[in-house]
C-alpha positions in Angstrom: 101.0 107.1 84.1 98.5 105.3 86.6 97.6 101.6 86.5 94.2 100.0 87.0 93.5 96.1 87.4 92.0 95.0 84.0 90.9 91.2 83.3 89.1 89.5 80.8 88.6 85.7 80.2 87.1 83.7 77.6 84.0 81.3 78.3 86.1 78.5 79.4 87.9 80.8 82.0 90.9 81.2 79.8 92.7 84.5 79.0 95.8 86.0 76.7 97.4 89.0 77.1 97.0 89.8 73.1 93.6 89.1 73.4 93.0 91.4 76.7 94.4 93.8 74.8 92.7 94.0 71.8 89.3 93.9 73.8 90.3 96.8 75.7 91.1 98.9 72.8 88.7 98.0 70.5 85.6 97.6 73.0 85.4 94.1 71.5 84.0 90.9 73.4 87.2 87.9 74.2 85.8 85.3 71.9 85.4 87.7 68.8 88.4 89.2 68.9 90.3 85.5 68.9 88.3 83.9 66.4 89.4 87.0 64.2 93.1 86.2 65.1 92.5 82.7 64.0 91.6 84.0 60.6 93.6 86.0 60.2 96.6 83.3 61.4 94.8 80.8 58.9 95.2 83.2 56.2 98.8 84.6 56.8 99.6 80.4 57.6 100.8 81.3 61.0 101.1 78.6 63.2 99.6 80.7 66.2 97.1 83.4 66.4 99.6 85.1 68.9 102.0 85.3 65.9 103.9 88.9 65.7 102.7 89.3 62.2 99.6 87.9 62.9 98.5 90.6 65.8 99.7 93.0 63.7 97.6 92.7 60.6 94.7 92.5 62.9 95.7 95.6 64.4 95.9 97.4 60.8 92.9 96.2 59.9 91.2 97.6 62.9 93.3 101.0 62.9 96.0 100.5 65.4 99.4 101.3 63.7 102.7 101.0 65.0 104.5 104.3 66.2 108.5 105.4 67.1 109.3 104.9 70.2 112.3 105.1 72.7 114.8 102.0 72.9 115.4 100.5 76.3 112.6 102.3 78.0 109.9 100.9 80.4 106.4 101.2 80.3 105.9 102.8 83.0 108.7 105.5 81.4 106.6 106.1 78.5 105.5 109.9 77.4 102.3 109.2 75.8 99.3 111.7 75.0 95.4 110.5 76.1 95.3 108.4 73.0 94.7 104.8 72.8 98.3 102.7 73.1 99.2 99.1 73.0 102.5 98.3 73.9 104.3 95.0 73.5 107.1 94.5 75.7 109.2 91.8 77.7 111.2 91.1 80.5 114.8 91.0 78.8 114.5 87.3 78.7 112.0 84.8 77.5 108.8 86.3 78.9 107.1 88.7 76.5 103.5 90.8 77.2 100.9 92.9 76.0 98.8 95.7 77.5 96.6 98.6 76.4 97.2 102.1 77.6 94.3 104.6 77.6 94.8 108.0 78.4 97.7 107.5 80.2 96.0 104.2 82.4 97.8 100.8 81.9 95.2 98.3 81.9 96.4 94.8 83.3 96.4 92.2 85.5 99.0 93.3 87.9 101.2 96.3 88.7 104.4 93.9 87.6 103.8 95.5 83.5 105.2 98.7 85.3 109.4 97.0 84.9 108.6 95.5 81.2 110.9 97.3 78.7 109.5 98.2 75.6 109.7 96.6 72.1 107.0 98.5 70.0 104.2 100.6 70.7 100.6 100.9 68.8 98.4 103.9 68.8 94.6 103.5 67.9 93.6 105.7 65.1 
């Protein structure tokens, strides 16, 4: 797996990991994609359009559906085909993260995604 610097803000400068993300793998522009997560938050009453259960509705609705995957692995372990991937993952602490994987790139803002361990992984349909 290979990495390649990917960043994308909003029109205020801002950006989200979730967000980022979602743009990547859906070819979508920053401030569609989050005013649909607001929706969708709205409509699940989430407090936070970053909500697990929020980013994953979205994702079903848009295709993306969550797949098995190894325990305890780190992203830059995965065995992945040239689909379309996002993984969610964290530190082992408090800091968690989101990036897209497409054929076998990871897409982010820095090489430090590479030692995040794994908690689920999404494949675009």
């Amino acid at each position: 797996m290979t990495f390649k610097e990917f960043y994308i803000l909003d029109k205020n400068g801002k950006s989200n990991c979730v967000i980022r993300s979602l743009c990547k793998i859906l070819n979508k522009e920053y401030n569609d994609v989050y005013s649909n997560l607001y929706k969708v938050a709205e409509k699940l009453k989430c407090s936070s359009c970053y909500d697990i259960p929020v980013f994953e509705k979205y994702m079903k609705d848009n295709n993306i559906f969550k797949i098995n995957c190894e325990e305890f692995i780190k992203v830059k372990d995965l065995k992945l085909d040239n689909g379309s991937y996002i993984v969610f993952c964290y530190d082992k602490k408090d800091y968690y993260h989101m990036l897209p994987i497409i054929s076998n790139v990871i897409y982010d803002k820095n090489s430090d995604c590479m030692d995040l361990y794994v908690i689920s992984v999404y494949r675009k349909i």
